[in-house]
Structures are given as structure tokens and as C-alpha cells.
VMD Tcl script that builds the backbone (N, CA, C; Angstrom):
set m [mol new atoms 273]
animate dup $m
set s [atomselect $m all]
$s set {name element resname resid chain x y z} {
  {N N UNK 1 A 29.259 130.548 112.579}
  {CA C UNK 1 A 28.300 129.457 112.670}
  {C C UNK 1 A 28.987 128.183 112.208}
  {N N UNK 2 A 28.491 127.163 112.608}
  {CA C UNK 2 A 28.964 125.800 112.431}
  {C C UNK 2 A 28.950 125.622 110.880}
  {N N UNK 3 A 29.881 124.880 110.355}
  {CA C UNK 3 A 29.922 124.567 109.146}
  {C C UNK 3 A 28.795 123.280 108.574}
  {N N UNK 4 A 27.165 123.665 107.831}
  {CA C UNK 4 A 26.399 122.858 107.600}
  {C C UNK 4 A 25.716 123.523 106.411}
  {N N UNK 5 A 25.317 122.684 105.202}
  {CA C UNK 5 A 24.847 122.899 104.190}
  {C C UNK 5 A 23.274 123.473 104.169}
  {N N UNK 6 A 22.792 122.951 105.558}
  {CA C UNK 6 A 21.183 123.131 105.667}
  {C C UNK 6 A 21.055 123.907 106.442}
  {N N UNK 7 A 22.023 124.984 107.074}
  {CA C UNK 7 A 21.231 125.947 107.914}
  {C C UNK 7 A 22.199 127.024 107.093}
  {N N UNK 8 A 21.343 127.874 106.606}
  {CA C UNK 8 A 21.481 129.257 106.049}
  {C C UNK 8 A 21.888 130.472 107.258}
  {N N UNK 9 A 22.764 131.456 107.047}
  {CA C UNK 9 A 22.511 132.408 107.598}
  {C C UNK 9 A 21.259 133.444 107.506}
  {N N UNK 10 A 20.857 133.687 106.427}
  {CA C UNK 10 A 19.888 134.207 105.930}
  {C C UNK 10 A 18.937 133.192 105.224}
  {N N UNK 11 A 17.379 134.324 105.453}
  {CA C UNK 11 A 16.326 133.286 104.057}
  {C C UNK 11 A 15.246 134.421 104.128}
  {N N UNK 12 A 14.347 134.231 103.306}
  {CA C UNK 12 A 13.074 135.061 103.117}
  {C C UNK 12 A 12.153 134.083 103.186}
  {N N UNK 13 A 11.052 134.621 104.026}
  {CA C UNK 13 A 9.546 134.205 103.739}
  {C C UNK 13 A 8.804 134.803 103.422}
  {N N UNK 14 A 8.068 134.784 102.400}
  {CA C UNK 14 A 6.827 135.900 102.042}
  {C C UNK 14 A 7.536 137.492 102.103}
  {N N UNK 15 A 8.313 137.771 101.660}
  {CA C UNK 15 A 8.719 138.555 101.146}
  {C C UNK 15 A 9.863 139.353 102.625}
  {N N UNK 16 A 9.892 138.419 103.666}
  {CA C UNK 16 A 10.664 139.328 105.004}
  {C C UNK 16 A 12.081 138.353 104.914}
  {N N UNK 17 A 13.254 138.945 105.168}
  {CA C UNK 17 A 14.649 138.603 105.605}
  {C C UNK 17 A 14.485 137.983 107.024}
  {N N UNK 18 A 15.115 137.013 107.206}
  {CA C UNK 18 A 15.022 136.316 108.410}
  {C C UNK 18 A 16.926 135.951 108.879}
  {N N UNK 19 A 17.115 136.157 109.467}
  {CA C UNK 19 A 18.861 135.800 110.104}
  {C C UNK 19 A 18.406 135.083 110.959}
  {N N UNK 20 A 19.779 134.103 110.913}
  {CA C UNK 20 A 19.680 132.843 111.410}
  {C C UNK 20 A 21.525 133.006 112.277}
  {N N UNK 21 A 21.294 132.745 113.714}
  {CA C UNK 21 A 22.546 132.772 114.439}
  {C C UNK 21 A 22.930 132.078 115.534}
  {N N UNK 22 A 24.039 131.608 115.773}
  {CA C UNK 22 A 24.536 131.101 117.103}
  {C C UNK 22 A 24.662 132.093 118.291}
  {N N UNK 23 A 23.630 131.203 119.503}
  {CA C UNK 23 A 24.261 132.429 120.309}
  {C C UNK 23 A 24.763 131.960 121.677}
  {N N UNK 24 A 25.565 131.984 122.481}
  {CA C UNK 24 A 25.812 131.136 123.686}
  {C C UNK 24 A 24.519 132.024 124.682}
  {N N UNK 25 A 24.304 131.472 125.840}
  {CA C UNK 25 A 23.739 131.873 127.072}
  {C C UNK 25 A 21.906 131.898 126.937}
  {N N UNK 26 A 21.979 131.201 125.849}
  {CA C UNK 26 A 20.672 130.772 125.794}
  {C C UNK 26 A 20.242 129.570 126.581}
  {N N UNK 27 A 19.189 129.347 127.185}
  {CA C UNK 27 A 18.679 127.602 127.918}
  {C C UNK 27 A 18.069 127.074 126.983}
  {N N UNK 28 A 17.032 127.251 126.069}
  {CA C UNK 28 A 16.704 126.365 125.048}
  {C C UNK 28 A 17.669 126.061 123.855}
  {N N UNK 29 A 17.174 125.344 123.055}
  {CA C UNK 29 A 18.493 124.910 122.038}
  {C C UNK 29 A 17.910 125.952 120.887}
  {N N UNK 30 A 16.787 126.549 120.678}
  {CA C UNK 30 A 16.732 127.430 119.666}
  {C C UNK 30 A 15.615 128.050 120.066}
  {N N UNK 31 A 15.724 129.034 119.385}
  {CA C UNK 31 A 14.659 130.230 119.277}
  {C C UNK 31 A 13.774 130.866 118.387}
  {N N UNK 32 A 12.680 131.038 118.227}
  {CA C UNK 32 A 12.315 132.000 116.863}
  {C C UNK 32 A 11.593 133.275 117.108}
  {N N UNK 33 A 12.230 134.313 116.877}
  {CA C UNK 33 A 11.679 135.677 117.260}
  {C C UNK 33 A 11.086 136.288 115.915}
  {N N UNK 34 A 9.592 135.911 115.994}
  {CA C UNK 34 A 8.623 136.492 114.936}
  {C C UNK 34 A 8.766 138.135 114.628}
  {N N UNK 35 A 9.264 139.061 115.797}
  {CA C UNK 35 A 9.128 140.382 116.024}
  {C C UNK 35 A 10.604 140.759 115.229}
  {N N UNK 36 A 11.308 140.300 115.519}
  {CA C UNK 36 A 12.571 140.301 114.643}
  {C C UNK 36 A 13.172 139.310 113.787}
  {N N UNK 37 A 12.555 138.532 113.464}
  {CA C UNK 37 A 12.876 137.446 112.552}
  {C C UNK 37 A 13.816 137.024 112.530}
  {N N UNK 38 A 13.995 136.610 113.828}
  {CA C UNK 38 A 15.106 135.980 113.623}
  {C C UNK 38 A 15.197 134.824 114.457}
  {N N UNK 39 A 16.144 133.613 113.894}
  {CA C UNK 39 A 16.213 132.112 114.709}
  {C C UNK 39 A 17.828 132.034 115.123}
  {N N UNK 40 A 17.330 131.427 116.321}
  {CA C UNK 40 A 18.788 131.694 117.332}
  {C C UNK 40 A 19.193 130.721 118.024}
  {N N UNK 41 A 20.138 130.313 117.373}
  {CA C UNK 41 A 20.306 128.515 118.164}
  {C C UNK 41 A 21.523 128.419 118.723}
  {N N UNK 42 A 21.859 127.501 120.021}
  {CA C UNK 42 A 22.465 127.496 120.998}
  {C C UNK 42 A 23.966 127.292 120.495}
  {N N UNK 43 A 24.839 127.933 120.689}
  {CA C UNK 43 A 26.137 127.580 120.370}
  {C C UNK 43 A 26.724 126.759 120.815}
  {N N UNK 44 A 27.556 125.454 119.898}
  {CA C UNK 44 A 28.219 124.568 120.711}
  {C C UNK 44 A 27.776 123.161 121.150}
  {N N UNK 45 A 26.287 123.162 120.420}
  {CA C UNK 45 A 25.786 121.925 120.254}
  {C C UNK 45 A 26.224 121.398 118.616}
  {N N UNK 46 A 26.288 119.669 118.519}
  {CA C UNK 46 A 26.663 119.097 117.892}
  {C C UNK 46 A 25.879 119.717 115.972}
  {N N UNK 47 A 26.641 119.143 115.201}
  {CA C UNK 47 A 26.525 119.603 113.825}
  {C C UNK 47 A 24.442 119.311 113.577}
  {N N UNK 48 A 24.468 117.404 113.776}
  {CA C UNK 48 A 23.173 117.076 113.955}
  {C C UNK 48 A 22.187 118.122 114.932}
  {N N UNK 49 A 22.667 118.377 116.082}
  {CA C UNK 49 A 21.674 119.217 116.577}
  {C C UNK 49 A 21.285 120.392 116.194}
  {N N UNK 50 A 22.204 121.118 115.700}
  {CA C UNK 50 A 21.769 122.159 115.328}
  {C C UNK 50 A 20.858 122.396 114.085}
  {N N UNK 51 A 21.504 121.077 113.174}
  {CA C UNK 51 A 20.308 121.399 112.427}
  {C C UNK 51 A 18.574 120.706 112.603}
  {N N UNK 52 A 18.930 119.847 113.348}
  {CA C UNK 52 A 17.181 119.635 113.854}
  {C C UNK 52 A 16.244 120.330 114.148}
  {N N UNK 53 A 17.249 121.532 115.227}
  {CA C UNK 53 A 17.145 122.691 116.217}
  {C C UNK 53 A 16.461 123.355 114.779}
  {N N UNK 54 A 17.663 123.859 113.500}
  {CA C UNK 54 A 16.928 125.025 112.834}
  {C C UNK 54 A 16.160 124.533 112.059}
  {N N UNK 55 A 15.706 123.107 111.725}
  {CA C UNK 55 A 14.346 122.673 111.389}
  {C C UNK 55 A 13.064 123.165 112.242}
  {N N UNK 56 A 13.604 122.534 113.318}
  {CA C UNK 56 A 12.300 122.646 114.216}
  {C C UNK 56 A 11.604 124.574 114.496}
  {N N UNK 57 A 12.900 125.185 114.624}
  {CA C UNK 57 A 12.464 126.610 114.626}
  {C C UNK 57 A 11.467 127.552 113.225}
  {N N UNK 58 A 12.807 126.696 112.028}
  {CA C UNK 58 A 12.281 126.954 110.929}
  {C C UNK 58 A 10.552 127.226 110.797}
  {N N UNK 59 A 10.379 125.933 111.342}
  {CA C UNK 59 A 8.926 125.304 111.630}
  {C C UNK 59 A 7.933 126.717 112.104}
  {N N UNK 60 A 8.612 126.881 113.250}
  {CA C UNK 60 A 7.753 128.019 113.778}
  {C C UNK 60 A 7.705 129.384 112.985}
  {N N UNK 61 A 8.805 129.654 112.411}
  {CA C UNK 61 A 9.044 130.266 111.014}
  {C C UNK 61 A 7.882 130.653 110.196}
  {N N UNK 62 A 7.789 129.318 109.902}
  {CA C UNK 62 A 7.078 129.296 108.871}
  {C C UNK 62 A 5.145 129.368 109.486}
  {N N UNK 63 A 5.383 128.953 110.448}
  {CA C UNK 63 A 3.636 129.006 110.829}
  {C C UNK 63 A 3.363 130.685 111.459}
  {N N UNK 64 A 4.247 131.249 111.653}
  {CA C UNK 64 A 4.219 132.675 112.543}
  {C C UNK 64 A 3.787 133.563 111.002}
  {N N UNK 65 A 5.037 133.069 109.811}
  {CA C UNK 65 A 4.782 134.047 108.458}
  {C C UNK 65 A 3.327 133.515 108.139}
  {N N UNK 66 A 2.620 132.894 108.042}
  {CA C UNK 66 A 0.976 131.701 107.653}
  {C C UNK 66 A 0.138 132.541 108.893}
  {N N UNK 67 A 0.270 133.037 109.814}
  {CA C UNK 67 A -0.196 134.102 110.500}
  {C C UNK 67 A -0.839 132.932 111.817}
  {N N UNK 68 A -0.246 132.180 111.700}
  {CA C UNK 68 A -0.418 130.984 113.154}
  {C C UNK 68 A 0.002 131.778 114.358}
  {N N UNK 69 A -0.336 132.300 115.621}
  {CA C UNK 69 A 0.402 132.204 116.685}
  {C C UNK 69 A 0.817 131.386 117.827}
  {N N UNK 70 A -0.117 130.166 117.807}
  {CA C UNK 70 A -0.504 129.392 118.630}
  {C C UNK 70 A 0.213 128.057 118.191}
  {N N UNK 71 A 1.428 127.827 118.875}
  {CA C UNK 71 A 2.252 126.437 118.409}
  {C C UNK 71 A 1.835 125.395 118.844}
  {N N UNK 72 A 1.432 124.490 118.205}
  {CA C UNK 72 A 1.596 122.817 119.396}
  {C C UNK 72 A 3.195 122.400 119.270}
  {N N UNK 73 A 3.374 122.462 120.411}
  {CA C UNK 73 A 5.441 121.969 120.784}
  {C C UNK 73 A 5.326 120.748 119.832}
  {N N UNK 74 A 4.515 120.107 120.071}
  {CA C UNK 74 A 4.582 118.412 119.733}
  {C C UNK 74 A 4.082 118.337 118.352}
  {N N UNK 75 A 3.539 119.109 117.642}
  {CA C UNK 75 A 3.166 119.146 116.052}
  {C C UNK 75 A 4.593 119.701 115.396}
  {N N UNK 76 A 5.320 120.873 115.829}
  {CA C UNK 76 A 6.180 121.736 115.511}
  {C C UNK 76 A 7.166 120.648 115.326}
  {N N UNK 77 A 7.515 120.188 116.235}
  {CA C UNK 77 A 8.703 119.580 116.856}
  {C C UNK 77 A 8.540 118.063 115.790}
  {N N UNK 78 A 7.557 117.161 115.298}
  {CA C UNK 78 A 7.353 116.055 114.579}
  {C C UNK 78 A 7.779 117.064 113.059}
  {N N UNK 79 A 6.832 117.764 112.624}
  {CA C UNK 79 A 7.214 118.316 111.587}
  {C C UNK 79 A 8.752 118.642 111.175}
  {N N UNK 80 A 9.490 119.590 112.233}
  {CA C UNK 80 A 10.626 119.081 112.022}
  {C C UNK 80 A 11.946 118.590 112.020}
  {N N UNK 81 A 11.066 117.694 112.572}
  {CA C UNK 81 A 12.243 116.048 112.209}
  {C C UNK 81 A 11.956 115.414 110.988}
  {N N UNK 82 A 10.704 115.488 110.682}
  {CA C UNK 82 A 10.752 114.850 109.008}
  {C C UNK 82 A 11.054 115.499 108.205}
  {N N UNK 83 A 10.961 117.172 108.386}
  {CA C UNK 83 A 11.494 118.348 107.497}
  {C C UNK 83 A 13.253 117.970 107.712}
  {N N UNK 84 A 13.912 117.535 108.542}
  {CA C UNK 84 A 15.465 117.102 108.859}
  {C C UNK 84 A 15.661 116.096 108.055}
  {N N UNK 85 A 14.792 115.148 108.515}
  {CA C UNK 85 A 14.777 113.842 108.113}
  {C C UNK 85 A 15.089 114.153 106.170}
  {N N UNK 86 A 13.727 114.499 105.889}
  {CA C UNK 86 A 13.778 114.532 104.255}
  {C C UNK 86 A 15.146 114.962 103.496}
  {N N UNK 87 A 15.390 116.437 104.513}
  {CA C UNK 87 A 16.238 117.327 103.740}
  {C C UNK 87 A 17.638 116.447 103.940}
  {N N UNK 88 A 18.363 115.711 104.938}
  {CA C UNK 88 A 19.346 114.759 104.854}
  {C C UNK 88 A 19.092 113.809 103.643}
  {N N UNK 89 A 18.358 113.477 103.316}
  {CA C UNK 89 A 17.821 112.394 102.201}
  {C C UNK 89 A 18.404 112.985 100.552}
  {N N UNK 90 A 18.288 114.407 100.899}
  {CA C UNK 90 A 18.796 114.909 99.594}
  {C C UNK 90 A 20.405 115.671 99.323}
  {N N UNK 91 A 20.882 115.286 100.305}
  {CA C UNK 91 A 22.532 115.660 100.505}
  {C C UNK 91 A 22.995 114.570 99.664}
}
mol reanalyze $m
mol bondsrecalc $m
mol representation Tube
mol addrep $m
């Protein structure tokens, strides 16, 4: 994986292991698989993208563990960029 302080290989939510990976031959820039917990972001996009990417997935992450199934793209996707936004603020 790309060398970045804010995307973990691993993390827990509410008590589940979640892996976090690059993968080529994907079409979206990331993924979040609630069934396997895991977030899967496109290999080979820039340092910035990727971590927007594992903000924004994070996102879904976190509303799938909160027992949400139903995403708004456009709520997910604002959330995080300010979840990016903030966490650059504290590097």
C-alpha cells in the first residue's frame, strides 16, 4: 500500500477487524464490503486520492457498523471530505 499516515491497514469498529487494501482492476476508486469488512481502494491513484477515497469509504464503514444500509452518495461523500479535510489539519 501507498506510503500514508491516515490510511491504516487494519482498524476495528464496534468490536469487528476491518482490512483495508489496494487492489488494481477495480472501476470505482474504492469499495466497502460490509459482508467482509473490508475497504478496497484502487491501486495507483495519487497519495491525496487515496486517502479521500479511504475517508469516504471509511464513511460507509462506519454507517453499515451504526446498522445504516441505505447510503446517500452525496451525504457519504461531503462527510468525507471534511473527515479528510480535518484529519490533514492534524498532521
Amino acid at each position: 500500500m501507498a506510503t500514508t499516515k491516515l490510511i491504516p491497514s487494519k482498524f476495528t469498529l464496534a468490536g469487528t477487524n476491518w482490512t483495508v487494501r489496494q487492489v488494481e482492476g477495480i472501476s470505482e476508486l474504492g469499495l466497502c464490503n460490509p459482508e467482509t469488512h473490508t475497504i478496497s481502494l484502487r491501486k495507483g491513484m495519487t497519495i491525496q486520492a487515496l486517502e479521500q477515497t479511504f475517508c469516504h469509504e471509511l464513511i460507509h464503514a462506519l454507517m453499515f457498523t451504526a446498522g445504516h444500509t441505505n447510503h446517500d452518495e452525496i451525504f457519504v461523500d461531503a462527510m468525507g471530505s471534511l473527515l479528510h479535510q480535518w484529519l490533514k489539519t492534524k498532521e
